[in-house]
N, C-alpha and C positions, 0 to 999 in steps of 0.2 A: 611729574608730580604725583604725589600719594596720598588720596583722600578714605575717610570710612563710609564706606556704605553701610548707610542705620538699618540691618535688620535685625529690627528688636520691638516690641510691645508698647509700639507706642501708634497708636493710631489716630488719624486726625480725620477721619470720615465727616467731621463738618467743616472741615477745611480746602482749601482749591489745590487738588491731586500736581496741575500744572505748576503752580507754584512750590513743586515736595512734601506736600503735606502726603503722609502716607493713608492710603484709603483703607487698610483693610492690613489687620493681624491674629491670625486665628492660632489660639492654642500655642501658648508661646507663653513662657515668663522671663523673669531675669532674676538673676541676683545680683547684689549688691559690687563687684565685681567686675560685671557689665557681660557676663557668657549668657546666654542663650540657651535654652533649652525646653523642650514640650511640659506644656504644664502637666501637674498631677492625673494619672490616672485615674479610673475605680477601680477597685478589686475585691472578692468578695469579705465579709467582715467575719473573722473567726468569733465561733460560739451563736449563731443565729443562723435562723433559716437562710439557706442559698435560694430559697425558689421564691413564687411571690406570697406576698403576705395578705393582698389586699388588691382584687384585682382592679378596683379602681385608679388605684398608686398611692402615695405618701401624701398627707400634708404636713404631718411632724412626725421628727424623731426625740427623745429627748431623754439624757442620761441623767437622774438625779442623785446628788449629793453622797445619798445613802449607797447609791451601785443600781437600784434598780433601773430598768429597760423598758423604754414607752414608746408606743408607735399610734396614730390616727391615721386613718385611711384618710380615703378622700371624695368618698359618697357622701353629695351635698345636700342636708336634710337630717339625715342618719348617721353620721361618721362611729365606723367602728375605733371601739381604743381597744389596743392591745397590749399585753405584758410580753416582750422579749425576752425568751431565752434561747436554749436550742429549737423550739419550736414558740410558732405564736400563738399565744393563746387570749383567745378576744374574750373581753369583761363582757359577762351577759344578768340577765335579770329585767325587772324593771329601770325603764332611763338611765338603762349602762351604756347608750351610745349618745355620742354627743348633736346635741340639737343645732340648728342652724341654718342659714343656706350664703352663710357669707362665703366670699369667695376663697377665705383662708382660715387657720385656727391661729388662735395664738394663745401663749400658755405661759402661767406664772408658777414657781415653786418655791412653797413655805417647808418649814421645818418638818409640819407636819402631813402634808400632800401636794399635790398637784390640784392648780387652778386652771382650766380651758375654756373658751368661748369661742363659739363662732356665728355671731348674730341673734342668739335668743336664750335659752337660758343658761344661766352658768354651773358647768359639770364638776367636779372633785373626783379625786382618784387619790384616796387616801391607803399612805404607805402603810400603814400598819395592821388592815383589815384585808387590803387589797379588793378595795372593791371600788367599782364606778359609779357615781350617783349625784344625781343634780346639787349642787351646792344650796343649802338652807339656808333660812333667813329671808327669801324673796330677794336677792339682788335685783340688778335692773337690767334688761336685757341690754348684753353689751356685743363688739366686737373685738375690744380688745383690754386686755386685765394684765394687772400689774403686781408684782407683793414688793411693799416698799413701807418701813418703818412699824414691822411689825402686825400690818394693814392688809387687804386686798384693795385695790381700789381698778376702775373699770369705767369708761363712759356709760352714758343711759340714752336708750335709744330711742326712751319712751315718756321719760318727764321734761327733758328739755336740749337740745342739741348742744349746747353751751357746760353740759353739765355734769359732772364726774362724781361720783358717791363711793363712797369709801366705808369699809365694814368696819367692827371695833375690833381690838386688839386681841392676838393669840403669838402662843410663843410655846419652842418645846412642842410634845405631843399634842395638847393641845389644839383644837378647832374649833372652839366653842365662840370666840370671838370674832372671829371670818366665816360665822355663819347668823352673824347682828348685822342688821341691815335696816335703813331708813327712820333709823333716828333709835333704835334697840341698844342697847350698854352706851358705848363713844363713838359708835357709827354716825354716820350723817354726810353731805356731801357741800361742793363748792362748783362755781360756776365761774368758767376761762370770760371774762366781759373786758377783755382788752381789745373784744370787735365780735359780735354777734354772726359770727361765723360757726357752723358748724364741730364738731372736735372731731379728727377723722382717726384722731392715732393717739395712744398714750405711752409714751415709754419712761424710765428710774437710769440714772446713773449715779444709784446709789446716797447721793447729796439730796437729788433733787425730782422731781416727776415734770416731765417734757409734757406738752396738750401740743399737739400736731393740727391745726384746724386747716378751714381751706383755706385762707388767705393768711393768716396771721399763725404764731407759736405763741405760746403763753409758758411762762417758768413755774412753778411753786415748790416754797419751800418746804420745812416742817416747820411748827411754830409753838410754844409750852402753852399760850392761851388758846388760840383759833385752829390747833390742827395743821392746817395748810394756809399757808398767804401768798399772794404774787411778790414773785422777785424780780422780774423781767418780760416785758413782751419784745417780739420781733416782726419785722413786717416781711417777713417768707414765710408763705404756706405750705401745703401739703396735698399734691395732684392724686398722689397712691401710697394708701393708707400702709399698705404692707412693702413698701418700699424702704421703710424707716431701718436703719443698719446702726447697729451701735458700735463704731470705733475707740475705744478706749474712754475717755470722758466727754469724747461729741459722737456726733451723730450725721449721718448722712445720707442724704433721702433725696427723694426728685420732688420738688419745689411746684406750686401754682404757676411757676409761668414756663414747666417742662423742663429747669433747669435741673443735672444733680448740684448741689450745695451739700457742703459741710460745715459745722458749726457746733460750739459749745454750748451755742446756749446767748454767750456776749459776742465773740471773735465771729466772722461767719467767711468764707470762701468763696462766691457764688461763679469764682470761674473754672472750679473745678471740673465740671463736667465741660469747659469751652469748645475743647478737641471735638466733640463727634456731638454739639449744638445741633448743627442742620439735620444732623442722621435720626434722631429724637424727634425735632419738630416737623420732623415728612412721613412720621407714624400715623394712623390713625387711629390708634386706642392706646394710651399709656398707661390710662388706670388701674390695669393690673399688676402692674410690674411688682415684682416681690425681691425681699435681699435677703442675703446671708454674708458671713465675713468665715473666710478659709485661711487660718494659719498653721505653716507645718516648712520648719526646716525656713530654705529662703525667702518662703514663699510667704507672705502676708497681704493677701488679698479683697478687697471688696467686691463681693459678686448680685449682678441683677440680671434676673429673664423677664422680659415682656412678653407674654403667653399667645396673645394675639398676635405680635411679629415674629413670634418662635426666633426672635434673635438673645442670646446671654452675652452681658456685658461686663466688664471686669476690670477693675484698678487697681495698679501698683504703684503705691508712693515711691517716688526718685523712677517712675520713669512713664507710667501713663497708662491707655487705656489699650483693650485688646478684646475681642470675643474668645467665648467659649461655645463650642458647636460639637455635634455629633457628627457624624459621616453616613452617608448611605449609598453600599455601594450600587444598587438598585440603578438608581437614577445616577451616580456620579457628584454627589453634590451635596452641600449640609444639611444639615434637618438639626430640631431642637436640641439642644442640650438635655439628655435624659435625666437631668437631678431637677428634685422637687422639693426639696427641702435638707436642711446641712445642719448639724450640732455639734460642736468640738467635747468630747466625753470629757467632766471634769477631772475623773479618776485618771486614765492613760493618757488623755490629750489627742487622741485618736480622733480623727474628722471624719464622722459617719453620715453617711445621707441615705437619704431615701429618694426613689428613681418615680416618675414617671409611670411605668410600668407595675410599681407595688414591691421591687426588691429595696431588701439592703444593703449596701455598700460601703467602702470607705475610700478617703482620697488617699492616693497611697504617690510618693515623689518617686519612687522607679518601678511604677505599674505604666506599662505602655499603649495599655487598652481599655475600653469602657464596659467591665463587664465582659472583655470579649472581643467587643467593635473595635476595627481597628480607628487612631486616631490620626487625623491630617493634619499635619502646622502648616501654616503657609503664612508670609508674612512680604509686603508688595509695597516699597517704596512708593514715596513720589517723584516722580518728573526732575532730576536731577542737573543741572547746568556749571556746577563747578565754578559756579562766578561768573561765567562767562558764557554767554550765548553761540560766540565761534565754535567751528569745528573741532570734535575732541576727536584724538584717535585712543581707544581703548587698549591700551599695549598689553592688561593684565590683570584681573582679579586674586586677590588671594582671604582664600577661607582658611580659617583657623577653628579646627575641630579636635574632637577628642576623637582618634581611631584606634581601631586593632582591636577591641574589645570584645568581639564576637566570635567567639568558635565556628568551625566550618567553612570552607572551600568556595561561598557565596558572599561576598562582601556586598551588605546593606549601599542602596543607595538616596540619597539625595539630589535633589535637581535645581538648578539655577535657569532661569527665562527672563528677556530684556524687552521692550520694545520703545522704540524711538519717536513715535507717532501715538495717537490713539486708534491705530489701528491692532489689526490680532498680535497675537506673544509670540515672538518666535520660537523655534522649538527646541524645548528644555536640552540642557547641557547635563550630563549625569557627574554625580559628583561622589565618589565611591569612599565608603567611610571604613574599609579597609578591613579585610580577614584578620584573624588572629595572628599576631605579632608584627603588624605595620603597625609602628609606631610614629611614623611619620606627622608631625601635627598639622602642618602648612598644606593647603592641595593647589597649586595654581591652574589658573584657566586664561588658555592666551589668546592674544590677537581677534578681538571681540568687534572689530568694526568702528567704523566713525558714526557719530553724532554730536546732534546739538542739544539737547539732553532727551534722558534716557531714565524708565522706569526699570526697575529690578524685580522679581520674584524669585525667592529662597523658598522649598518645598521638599517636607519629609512627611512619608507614612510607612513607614516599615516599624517591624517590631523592636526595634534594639534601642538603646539609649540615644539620644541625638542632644551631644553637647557643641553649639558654636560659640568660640570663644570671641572670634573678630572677622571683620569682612572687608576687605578695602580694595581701591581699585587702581593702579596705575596708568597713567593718559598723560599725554600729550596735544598741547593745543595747537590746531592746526593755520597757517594763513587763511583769512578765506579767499 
């Protein structure tokens, strides 16, 4: 009999390993197709500094409309903003850094500049002067701002927790109007009371402005008399403010009871995150957790790091969940994911990040390294049984790869490891992806032992492309 061994990006780490759930998928995507292959690399971003910008590291990058190049550091308190080009050049003067000590920025863009806050007063980085400077008008000190219907709008961290203030109207060059605040021209503000809950997050998709609180979501519309009115409340909150990910017209965040959820708004998902449940709630700090969303080529991704578990977590609709990890080869073993923030350029489409470290980078689909580091896939079944509990004899695996691709005399390897027990892995089988011109696709691997079931591990770090099309196993059940 001829079965598929699933190694592909779907990890069920809250799931029981013995029953197949697979525990653990590192660095791995799919496409729609169902091949296999290492996720995106970094590489470094043409036209910007290669070296650090900010030896703190990133907390945003962000490319606006007009072309211009914006970076914040990530000294909390002070946060430098920069203007990118071939070199960085930090906005200086008076209150050209932005205030705060939240544990993230987040930034809005009008016609006319750039909106930033990160816990106290709110900054401007207007495109036409080029200069950094606290936003006028006395907004309220916020954490998280919005431009949505011509408006800024922003929580207040300081009139009432429930309650969101919105500037009056500016459009075109114009600032005049996003710098009215607290009842100035059509400023004025409204309060989420679909439960006296905190507001932890505000986000726009466009139609409408999302209040993310801690127990509850609140909707609001636009409205030609009152501004904004409720359209909806929902009864999922919001554990981590900077979790919040915008998916095309929903949203998807990790929820008051640790769950990730997805949701429009009406529709909601709350078993999205089901698969790796246990592995979240055996954290101990979630509240950091931050998102961003990576699309490029097959890849359309939803991406989360918890800073405190230095684990990144990552979904692909049609097939599941997966880490993203760095390597160190020091110790032998992952360490965080060096990105700290992701912005897809609206002009090129180019997916730029900022590391960790203070560089900049881009996600690049056949960059095979981070920056350099090299990167490890690994991806480790569950406890396999084939239906049946009786003796299996393994007569034969076969992997389905792309080879020959690589010039030179050394053909790349890949490895495959089994174990039937929960005891150690036996030792890796090499699986050689072939020098220049094996074109061979099939690799087989025979006579692999009996079990009653049996975990798999697939394993690539080398520099070359590593595409798996398919994996299946031939066996025979034995009497027992």
């Amino acid at each position: 009999m001829i079965e598929p061994i699933p190694l592909a990006p779907m990890q069920q780490s809250g799931l029981e390993v013995l029953a197949g759930a697979s525990p653990a998928a590192f660095n791995l995507v799919a496409d729609r197709a169902g091949s296999v292959r290492r996720r995106p690399g970094i590489k470094a971003h043409a036209g910007v500094p290669s070296g650090v910008v900010d030896a703190a590291g990133l907390d945003v990058l962000h490319v606006a409309s007009g072309g211009g190049f914006y970076a914040v550091g990530g000294q909390s308190g002070g946060r430098t903003i920069y203007k990118i080009g071939t070199t960085a050049t930090a906005f200086s003067g008076a209150d050209a850094e932005l205030a705060g000590t939240a544990a993230r920025v987040t930034v809005a863009e009008t016609e006319a500049m750039l909106v930033m806050s990160a816990g106290t007063q709110t900054q401007k980085v207007v495109f036409a002067t080029e200069d950094s400077s606290r936003l006028g008008g006395s907004p309220p000190h916020a954490t998280h701002v919005i431009a949505h219907g011509g408006r800024v709008l922003s929580n207040n961290l300081i009139e009432g927790n429930d309650r969101v203030d919105y500037s009056g109207v500016a459009t075109g060059s114009s600032i005049t109007g996003h710098q009215q605040w607290g009842g100035a021209g059509t400023s004025s503000f409204f309060n989420a009371k679909g439960r006296p809950d905190p507001v932890r997050a505000v986000h726009e998709n466009t139609n409408e402005v999302f209040l993310f609180g801690s127990t509850s979501m609140q909707i609001f519309s636009p409205d030609a008399t009152d501004v904004y009115v409720p359209s909806a409340t929902r009864e999922y909150g919001c554990i981590a403010p900077y979790s919040v990910v915008k998916d095309d017209d929903s949203f998807a965040w990790l929820d008051d009871r640790r769950r990730f959820i997805k949701s429009d708004g009406r529709e909601y998902d709350d078993k999205f995150g089901a698969d790796i449940q246990q592995t979240i709630d055996d954290m101990a700090t979630v509240s950091d957790c931050f998102g961003y969303r990576t699309h490029m080529g097959p890849v359309d991704a939803l991406v989360w790091t918890l800073p405190t578990d230095t684990r990144t977590f990552v979904h692909q609709d049609g097939f599941g969940w997966s880490q993203w990890s760095g390597w160190d080869d020091t110790t032998n073993n992952w360490k965080r994911f060096m990105v700290n923030c992701a912005h897809q350029r609206p002009d090129t489409g180019v997916n730029v990040c900022g590391t960790t470290a203070g560089k900049i980078g881009e996600f690049h689909a056949t960059t095979y390294t981070d920056l350099g580091d090299r990167i490890v896939a690994r991806v480790d079944t569950g406890y396999l049984n084939r239906k049946t509990d009786k003796r299996k004899f393994c007569r034969a695996v076969y992997l389905s790869l792309k080879r020959g691709e690589v010039t030179g005399t050394t053909a790349p390897q890949a490895s495959v490891s089994w174990r039937d027990d929960r005891g150690e892995w036996r030792d890796s089988v090499p699986v050689s992806l072939g020098v220049s011109g094996d074109r061979e696709i099939v690799y087989p691997l025979r006579s692999l032992g009996v079990y009653r079931r049996r975990q798999w591990r697939f394993e690539f770090s080398g520099p070359e492309e590593l595409v798996l099309v398919s994996a299946s196993e031939d066996f025979e059940v034995l009497a027992d």
